[in-house]
MDTraj code that builds the backbone (N, CA, C; nanometers):
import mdtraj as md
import numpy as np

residues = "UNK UNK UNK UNK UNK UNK UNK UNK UNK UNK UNK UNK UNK UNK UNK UNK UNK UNK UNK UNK UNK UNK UNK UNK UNK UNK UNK UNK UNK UNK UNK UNK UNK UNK UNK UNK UNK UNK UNK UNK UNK UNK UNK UNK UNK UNK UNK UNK UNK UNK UNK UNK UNK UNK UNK UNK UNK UNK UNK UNK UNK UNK UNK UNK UNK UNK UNK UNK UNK UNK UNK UNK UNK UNK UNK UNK UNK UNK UNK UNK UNK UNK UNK UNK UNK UNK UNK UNK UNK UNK UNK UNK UNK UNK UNK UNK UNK UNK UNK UNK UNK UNK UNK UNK UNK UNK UNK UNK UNK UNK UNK UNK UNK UNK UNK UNK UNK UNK UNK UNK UNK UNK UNK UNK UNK UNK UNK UNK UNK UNK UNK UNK UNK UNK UNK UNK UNK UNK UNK UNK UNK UNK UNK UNK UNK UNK UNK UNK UNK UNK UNK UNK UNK UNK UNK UNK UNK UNK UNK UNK UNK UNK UNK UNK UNK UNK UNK UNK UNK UNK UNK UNK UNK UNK UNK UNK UNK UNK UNK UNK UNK UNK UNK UNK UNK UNK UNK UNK UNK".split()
xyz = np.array([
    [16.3711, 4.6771, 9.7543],
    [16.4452, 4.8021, 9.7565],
    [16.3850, 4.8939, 9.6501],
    [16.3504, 5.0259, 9.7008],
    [16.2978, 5.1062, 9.5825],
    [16.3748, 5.2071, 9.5694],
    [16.4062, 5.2863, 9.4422],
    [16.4693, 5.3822, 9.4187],
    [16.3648, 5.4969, 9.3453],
    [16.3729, 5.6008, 9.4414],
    [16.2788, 5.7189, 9.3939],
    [16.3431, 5.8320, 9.3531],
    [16.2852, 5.8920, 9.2333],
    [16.3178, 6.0114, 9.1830],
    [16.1991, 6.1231, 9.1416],
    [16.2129, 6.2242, 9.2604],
    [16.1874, 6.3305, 9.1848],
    [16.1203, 6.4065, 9.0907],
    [16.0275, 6.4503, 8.9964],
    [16.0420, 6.4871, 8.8940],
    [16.1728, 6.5701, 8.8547],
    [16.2120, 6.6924, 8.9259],
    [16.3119, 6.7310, 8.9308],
    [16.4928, 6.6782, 8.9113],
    [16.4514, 6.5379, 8.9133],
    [16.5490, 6.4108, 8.8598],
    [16.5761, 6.3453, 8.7946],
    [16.4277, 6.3875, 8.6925],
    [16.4046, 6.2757, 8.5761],
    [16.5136, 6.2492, 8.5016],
    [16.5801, 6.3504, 8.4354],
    [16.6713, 6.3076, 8.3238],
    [16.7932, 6.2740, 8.3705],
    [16.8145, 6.2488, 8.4733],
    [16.9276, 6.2008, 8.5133],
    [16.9154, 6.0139, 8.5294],
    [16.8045, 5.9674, 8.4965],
    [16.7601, 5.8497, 8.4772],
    [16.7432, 5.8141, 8.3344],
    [16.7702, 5.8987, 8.2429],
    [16.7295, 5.8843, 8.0848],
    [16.8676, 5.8930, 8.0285],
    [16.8453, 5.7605, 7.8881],
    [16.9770, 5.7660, 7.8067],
    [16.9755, 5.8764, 7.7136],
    [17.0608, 5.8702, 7.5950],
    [17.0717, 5.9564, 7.5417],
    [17.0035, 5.9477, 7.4449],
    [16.8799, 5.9139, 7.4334],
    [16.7175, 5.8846, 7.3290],
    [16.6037, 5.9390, 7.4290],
    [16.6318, 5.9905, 7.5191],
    [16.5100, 5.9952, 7.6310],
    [16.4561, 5.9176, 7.6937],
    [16.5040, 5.7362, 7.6581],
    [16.4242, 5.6702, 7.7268],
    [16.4474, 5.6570, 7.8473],
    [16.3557, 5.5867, 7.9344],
    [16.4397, 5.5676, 8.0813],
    [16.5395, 5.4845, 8.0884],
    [16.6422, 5.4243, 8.1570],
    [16.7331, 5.3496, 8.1654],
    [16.6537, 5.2305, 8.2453],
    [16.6941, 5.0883, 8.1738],
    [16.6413, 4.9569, 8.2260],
    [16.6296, 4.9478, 8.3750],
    [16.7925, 4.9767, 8.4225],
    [16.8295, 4.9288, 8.5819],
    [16.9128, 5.0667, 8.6034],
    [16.8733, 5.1187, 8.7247],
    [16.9206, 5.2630, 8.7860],
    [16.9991, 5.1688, 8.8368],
    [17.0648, 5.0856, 8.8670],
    [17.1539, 5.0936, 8.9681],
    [17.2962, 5.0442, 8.9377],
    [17.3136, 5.0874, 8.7310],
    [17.3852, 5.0747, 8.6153],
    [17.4272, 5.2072, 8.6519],
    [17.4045, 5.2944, 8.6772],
    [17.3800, 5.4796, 8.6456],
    [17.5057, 5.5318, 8.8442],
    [17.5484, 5.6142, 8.7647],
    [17.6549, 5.6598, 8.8683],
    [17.5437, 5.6976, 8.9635],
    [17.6276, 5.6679, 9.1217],
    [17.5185, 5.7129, 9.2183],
    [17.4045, 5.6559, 9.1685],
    [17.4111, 5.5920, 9.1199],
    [17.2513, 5.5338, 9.1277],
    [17.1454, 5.6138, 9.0700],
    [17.1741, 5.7275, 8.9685],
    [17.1186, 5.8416, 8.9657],
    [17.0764, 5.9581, 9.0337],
    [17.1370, 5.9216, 9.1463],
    [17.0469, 6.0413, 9.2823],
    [16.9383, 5.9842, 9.3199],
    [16.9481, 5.8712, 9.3302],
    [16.7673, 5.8439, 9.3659],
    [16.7909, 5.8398, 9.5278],
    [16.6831, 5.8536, 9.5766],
    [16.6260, 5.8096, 9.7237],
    [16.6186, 5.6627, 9.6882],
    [16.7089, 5.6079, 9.7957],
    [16.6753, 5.4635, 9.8453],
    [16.5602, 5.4091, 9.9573],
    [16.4888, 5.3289, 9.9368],
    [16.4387, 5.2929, 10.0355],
    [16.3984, 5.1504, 10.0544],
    [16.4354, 5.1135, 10.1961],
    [16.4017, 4.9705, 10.1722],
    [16.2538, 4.9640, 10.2397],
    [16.2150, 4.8774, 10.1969],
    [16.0411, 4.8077, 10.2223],
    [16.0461, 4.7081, 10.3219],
    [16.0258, 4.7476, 10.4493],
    [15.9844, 4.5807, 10.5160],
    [15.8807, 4.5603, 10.5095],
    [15.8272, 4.4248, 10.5395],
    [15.7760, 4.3219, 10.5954],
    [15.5980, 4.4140, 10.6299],
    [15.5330, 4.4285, 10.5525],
    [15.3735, 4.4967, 10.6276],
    [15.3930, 4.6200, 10.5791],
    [15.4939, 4.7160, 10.5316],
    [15.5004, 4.8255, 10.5042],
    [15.4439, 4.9062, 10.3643],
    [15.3838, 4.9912, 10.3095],
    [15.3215, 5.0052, 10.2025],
    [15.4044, 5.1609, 10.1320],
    [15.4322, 5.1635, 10.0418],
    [15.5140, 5.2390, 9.9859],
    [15.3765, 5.3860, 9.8964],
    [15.4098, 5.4849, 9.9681],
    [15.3386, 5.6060, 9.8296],
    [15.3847, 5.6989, 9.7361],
    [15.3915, 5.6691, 9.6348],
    [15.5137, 5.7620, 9.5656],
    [15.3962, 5.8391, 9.4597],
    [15.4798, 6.0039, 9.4808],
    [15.3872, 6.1096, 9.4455],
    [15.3853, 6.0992, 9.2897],
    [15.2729, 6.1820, 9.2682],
    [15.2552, 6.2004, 9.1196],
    [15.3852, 6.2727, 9.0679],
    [15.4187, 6.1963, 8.9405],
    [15.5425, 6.2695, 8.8509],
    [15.6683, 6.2150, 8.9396],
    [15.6425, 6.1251, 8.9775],
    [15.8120, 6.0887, 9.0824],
    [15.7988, 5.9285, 8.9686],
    [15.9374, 5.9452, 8.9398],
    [15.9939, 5.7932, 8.8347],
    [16.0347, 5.6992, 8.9692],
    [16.0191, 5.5555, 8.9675],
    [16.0438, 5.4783, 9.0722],
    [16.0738, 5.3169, 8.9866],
    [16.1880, 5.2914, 9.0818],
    [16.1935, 5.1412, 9.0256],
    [16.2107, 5.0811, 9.1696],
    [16.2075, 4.9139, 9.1345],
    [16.1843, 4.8170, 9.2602],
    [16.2542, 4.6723, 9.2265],
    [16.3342, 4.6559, 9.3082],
    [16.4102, 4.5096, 9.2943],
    [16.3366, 4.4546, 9.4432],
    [16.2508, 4.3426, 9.4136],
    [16.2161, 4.2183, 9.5282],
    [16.3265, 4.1527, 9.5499],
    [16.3596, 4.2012, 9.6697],
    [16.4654, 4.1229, 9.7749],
    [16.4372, 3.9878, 9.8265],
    [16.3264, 3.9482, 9.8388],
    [16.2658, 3.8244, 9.8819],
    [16.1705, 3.7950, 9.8038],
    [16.0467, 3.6861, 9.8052],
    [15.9624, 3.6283, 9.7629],
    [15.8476, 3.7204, 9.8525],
    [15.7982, 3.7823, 9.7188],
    [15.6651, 3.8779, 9.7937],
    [15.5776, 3.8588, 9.7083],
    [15.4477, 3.9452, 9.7058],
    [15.3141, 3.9789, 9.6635],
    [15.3270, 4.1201, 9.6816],
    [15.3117, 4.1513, 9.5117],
    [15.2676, 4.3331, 9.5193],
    [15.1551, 4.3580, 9.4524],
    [15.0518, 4.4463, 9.5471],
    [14.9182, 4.5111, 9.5419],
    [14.9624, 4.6459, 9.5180],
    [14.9116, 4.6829, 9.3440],
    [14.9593, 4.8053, 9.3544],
    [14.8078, 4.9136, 9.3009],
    [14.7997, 5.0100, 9.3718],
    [14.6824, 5.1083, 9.3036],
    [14.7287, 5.2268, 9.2498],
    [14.7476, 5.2442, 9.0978],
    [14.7736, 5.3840, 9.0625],
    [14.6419, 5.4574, 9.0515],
    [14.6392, 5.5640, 9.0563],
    [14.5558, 5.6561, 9.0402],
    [14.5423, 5.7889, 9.0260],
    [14.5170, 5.9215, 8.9704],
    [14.5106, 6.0255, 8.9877],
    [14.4498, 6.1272, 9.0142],
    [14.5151, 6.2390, 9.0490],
    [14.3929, 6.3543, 9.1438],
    [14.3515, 6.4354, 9.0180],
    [14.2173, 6.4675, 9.0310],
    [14.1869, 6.5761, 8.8892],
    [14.3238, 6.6937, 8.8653],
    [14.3380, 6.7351, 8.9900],
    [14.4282, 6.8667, 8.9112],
    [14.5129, 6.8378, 8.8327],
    [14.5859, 6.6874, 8.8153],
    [14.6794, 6.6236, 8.7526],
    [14.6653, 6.5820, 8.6358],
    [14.5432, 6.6083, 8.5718],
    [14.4456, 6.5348, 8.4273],
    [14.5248, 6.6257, 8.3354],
    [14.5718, 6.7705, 8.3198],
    [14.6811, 6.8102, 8.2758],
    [14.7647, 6.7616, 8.2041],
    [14.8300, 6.7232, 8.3288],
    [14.9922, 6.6572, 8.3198],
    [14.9826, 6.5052, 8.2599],
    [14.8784, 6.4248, 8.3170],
    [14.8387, 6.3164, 8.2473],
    [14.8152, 6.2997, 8.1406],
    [14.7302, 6.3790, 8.0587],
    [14.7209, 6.3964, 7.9130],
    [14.8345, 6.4524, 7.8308],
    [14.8848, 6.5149, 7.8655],
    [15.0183, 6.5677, 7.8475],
    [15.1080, 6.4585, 7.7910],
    [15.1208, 6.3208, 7.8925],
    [15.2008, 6.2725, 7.9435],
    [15.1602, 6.1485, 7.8339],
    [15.0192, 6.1333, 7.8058],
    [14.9743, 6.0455, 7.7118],
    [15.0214, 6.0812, 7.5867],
    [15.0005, 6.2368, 7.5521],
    [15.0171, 6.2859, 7.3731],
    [15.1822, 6.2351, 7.3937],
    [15.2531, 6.2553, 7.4352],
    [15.4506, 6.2262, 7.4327],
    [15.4719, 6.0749, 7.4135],
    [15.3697, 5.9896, 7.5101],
    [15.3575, 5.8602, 7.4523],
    [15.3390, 5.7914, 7.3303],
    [15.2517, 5.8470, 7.2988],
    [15.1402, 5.8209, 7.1369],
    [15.2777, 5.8875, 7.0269],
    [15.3499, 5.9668, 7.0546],
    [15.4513, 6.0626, 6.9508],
    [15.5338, 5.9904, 6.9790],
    [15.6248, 5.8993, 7.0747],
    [15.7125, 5.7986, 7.0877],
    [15.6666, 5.7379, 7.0206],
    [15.5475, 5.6718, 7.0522],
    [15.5179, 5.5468, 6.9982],
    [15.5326, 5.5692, 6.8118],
    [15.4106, 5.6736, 6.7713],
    [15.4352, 5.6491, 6.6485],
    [15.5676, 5.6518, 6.5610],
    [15.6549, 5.7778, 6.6106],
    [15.8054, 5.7927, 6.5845],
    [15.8599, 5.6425, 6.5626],
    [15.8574, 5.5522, 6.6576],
    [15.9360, 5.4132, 6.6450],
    [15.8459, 5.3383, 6.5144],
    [15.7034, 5.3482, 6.5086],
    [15.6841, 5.2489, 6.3827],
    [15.5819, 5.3268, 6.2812],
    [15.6835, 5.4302, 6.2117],
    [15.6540, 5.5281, 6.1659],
    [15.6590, 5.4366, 6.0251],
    [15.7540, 5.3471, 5.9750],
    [15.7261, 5.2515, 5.8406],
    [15.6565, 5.1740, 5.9050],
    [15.5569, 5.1376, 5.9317],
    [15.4334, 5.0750, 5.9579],
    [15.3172, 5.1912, 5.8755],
    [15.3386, 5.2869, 5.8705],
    [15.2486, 5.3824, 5.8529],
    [15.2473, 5.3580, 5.6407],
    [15.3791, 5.4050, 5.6369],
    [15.4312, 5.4075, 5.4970],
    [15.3404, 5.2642, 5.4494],
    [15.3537, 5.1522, 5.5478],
    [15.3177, 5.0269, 5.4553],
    [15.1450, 5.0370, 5.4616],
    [15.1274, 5.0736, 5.5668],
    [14.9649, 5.0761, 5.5671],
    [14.9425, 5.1464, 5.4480],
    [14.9794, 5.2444, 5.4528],
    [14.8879, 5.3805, 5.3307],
    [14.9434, 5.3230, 5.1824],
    [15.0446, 5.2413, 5.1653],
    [15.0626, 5.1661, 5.0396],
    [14.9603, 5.0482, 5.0526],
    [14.9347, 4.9912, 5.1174],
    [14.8559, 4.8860, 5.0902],
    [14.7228, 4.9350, 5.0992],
    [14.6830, 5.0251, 5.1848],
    [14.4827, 5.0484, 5.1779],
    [14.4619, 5.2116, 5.0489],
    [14.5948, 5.2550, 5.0199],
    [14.5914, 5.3866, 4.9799],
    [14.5556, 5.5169, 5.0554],
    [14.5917, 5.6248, 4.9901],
    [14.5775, 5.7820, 5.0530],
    [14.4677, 5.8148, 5.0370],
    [14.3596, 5.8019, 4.9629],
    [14.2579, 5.8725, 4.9045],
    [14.1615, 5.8347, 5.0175],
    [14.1176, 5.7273, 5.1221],
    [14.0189, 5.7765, 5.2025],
    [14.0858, 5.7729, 5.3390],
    [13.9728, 5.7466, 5.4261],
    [14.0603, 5.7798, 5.5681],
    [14.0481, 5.6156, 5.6521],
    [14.0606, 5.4938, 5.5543],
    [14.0557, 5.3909, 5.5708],
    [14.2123, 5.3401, 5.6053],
    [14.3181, 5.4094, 5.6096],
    [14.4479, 5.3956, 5.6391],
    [14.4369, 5.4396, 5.7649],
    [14.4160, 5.5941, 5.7888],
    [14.4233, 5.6165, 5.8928],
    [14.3383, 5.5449, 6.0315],
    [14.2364, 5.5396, 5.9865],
    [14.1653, 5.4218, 6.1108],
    [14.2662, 5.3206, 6.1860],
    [14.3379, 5.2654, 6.0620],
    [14.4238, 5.1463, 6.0955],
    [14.5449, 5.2072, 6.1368],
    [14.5558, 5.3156, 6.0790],
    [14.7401, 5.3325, 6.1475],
    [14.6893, 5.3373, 6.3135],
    [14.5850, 5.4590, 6.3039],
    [14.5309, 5.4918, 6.4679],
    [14.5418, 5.4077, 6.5550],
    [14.4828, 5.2821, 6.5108],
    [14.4290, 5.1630, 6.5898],
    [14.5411, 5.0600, 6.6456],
    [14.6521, 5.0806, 6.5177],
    [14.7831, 5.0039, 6.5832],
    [14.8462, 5.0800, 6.6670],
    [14.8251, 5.2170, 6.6576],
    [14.9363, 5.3357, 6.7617],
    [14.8333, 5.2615, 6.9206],
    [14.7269, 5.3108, 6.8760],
    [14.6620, 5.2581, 6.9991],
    [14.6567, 5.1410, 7.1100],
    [14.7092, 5.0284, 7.0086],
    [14.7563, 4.8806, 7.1122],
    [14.8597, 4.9350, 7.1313],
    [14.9572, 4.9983, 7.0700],
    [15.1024, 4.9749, 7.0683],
    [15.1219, 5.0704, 7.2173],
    [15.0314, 5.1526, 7.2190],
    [15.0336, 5.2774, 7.3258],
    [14.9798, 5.1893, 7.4737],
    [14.8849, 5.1149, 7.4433],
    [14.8200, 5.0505, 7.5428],
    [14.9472, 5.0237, 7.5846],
    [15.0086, 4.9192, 7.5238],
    [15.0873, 4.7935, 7.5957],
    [15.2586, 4.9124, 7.6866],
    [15.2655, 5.0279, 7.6109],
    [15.3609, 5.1120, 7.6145],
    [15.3493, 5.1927, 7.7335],
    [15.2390, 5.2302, 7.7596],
    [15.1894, 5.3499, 7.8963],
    [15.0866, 5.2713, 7.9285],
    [15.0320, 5.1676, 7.9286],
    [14.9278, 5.1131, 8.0039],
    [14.8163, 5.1094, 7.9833],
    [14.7812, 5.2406, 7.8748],
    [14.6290, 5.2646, 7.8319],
    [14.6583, 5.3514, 7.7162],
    [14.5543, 5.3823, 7.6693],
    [14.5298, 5.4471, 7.5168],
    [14.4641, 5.5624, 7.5799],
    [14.3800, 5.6250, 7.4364],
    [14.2834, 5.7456, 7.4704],
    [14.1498, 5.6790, 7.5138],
    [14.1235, 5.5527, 7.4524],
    [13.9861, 5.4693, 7.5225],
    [13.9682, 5.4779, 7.6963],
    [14.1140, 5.3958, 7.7117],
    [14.1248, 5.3954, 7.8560],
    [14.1491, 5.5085, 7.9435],
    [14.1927, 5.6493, 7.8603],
    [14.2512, 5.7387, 7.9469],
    [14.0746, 5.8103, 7.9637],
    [14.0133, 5.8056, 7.8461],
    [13.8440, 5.9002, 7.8649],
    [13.7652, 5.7990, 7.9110],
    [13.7855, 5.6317, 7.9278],
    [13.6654, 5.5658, 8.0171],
    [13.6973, 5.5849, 8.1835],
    [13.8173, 5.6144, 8.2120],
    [13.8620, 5.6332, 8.3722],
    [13.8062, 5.7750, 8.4091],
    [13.8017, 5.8626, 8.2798],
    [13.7709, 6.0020, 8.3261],
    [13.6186, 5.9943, 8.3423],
    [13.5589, 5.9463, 8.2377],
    [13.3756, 5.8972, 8.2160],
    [13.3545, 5.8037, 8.3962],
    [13.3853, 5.7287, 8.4187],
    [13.3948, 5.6526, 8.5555],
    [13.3654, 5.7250, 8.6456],
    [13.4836, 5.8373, 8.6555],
    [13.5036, 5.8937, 8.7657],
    [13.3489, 6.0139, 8.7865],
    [13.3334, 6.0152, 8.6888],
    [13.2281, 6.1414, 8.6807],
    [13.0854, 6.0744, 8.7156],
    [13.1118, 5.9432, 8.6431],
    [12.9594, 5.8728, 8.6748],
    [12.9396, 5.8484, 8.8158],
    [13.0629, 5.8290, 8.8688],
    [13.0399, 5.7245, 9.0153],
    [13.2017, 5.8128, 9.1140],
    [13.2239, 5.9269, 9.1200],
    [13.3285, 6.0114, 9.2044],
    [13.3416, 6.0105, 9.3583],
    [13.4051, 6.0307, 9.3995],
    [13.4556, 5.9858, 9.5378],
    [13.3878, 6.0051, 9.6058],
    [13.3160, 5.9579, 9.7011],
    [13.2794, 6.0285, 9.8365],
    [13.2947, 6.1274, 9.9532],
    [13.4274, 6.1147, 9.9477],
    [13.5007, 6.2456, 10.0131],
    [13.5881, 6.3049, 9.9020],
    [13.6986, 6.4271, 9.9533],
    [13.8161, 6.4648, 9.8667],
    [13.7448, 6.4882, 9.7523],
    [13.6282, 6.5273, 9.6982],
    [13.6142, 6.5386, 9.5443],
    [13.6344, 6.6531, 9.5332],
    [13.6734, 6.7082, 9.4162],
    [13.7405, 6.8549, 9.4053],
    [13.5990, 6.9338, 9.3626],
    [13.5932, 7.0504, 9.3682],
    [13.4366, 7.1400, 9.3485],
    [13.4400, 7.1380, 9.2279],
    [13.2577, 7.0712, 9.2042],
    [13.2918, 7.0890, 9.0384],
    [13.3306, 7.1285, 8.9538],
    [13.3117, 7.2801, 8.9811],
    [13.3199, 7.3685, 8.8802],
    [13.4770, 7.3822, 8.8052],
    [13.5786, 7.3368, 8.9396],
    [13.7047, 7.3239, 8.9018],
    [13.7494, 7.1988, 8.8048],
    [13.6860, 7.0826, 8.8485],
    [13.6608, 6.9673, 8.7695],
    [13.6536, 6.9712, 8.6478],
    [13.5378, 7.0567, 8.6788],
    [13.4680, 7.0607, 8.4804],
    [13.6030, 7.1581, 8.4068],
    [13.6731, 7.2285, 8.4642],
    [13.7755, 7.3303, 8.3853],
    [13.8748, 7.2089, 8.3444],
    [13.8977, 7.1455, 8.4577],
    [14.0237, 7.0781, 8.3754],
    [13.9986, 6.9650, 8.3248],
    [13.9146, 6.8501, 8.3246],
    [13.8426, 6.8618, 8.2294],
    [13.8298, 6.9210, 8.0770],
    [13.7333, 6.9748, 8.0988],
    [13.7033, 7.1003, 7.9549],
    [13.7964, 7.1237, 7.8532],
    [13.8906, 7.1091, 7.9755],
    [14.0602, 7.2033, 7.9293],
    [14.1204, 7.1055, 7.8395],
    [14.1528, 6.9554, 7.8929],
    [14.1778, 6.8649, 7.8228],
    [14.0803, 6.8193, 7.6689],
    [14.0029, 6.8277, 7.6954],
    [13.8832, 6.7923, 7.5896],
    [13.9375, 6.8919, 7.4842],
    [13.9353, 7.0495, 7.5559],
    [13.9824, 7.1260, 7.3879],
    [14.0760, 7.0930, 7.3084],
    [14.1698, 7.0489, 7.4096],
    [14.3140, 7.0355, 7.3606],
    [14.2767, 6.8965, 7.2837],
    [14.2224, 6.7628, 7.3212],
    [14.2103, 6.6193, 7.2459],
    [14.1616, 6.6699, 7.1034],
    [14.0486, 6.7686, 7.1123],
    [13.9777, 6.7856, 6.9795],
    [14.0415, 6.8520, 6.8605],
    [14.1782, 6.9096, 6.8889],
    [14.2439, 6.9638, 6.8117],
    [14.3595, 6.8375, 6.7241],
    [14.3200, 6.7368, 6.7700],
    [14.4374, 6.6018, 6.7642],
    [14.3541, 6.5248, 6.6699],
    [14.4313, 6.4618, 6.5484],
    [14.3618, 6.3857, 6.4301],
    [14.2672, 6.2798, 6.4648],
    [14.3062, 6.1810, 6.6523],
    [14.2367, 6.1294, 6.6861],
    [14.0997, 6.1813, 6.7242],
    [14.0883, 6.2860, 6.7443],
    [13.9451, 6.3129, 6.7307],
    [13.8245, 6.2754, 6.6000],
    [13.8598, 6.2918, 6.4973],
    [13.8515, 6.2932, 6.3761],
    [13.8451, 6.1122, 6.3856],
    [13.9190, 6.0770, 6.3773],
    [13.9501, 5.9529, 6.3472],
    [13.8941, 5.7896, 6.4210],
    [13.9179, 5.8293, 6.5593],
    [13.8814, 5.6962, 6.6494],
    [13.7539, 5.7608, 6.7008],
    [13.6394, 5.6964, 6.6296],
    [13.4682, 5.6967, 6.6380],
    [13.4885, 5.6552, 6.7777],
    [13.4763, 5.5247, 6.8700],
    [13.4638, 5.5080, 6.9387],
    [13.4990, 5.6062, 7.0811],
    [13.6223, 5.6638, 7.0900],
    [13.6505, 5.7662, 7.1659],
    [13.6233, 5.9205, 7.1727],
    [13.5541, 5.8969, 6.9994],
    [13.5037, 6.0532, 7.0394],
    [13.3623, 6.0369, 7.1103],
    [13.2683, 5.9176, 7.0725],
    [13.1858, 5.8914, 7.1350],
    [13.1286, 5.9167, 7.2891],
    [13.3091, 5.8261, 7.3698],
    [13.3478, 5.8804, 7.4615],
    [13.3344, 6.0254, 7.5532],
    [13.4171, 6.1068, 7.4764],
    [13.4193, 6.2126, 7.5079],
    [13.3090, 6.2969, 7.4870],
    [13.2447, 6.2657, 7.3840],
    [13.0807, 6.3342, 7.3796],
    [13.0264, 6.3117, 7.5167],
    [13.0183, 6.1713, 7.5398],
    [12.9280, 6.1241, 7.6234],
    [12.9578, 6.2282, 7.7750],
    [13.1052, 6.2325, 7.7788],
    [13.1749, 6.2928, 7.9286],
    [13.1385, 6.4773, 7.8620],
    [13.1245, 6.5408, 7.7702],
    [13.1043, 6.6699, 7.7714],
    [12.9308, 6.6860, 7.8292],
    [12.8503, 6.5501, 7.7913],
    [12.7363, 6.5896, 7.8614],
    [12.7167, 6.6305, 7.9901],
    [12.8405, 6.5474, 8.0456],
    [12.8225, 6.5436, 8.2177],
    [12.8321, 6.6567, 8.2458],
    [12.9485, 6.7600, 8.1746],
    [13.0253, 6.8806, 8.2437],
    [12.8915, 6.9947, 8.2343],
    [12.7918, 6.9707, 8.1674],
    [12.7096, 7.1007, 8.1755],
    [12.6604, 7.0924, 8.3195],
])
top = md.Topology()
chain = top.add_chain()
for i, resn in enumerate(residues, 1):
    res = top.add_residue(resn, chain, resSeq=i)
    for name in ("N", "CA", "C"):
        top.add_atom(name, md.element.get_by_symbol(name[0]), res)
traj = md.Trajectory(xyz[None], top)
């Protein structure tokens, strides 16, 4: 059984911290969600920005492919910085203890605070900034065969994101991902 929402629905699925709620089906009406049940061979597509949960009614196997369309790299990055600001917000004395134990004076704290936001983000949204600029690097090396959007639009949003990352301490900070992103600004010329 899946229950779909909307973007236009979101917060009617969120407690009063913003997070999502465990089980929608705790939540009056169920939150407004669209119900739908899944039979037997049937494959479910739920749009970008739609929140969805799933209770297995029976003993199954789920094959799932997320993925996204460039015009959405936006909203995706977007969607990453709110993650990374949750995340650090919750282990914000983690920070306090790091910079007491390595000190303020170089940027040998910050490496490490970075690097724990970064698992902590992985395990939280699924991926970090590593994983969010090696899927974008991927896509550019080796891009669809059909449906690919015209470059030139590509490279904007794109581009667009890149300005916005470089303005963020992780730029500065996690060598390995700016690396990254060097490597993907070569492509866009």
């Amino acid at each position: 059984m899946w229950w779909l929402f909307p973007p236009d629905k979101l917060g009617r699925v969120k407690d009063e911290n913003g997070e999502l709620v465990f089980d929608v089906r705790h939540l009056e009406g169920e939150g407004g969600a669209m119900k739908v049940l899944q039979e037997e061979g049937e494959i479910i597509f739920i749009p970008s920005g739609w929140h969805h949960q799933v209770v297995n009614l029976d003993f199954c196997i789920s094959i799932n492919h997320n993925f996204f369309a460039s015009p959405t790299l936006p909203h995706i990055y977007r969607a990453l910085c709110v993650s990374q600001d949750r995340v650090e917000d919750s282990i914000a004395d983690v920070k306090d203890i790091i910079i007491e134990r390595l000190g303020a004076k170089d940027d040998q704290w910050e490496k490490e605070w970075f690097q724990e936001v970064q698992n902590l983000l992985q395990m939280d949204a699924g991926w970090g900034w590593r994983g969010f600029w090696e899927t974008i690097m991927k896509n550019l090396k080796c891009p669809p065969a059909v449906n690919a959007p015209i470059v030139s639009r590509r490279n904007e949003w794109i581009g667009g994101v890149i300005k916005q990352y470089k303005q963020r301490r992780e730029w500065v900070v996690l060598d390995t991902v700016r690396t990254i992103v060097e490597d993907i600004e070569s492509w866009l010329v």
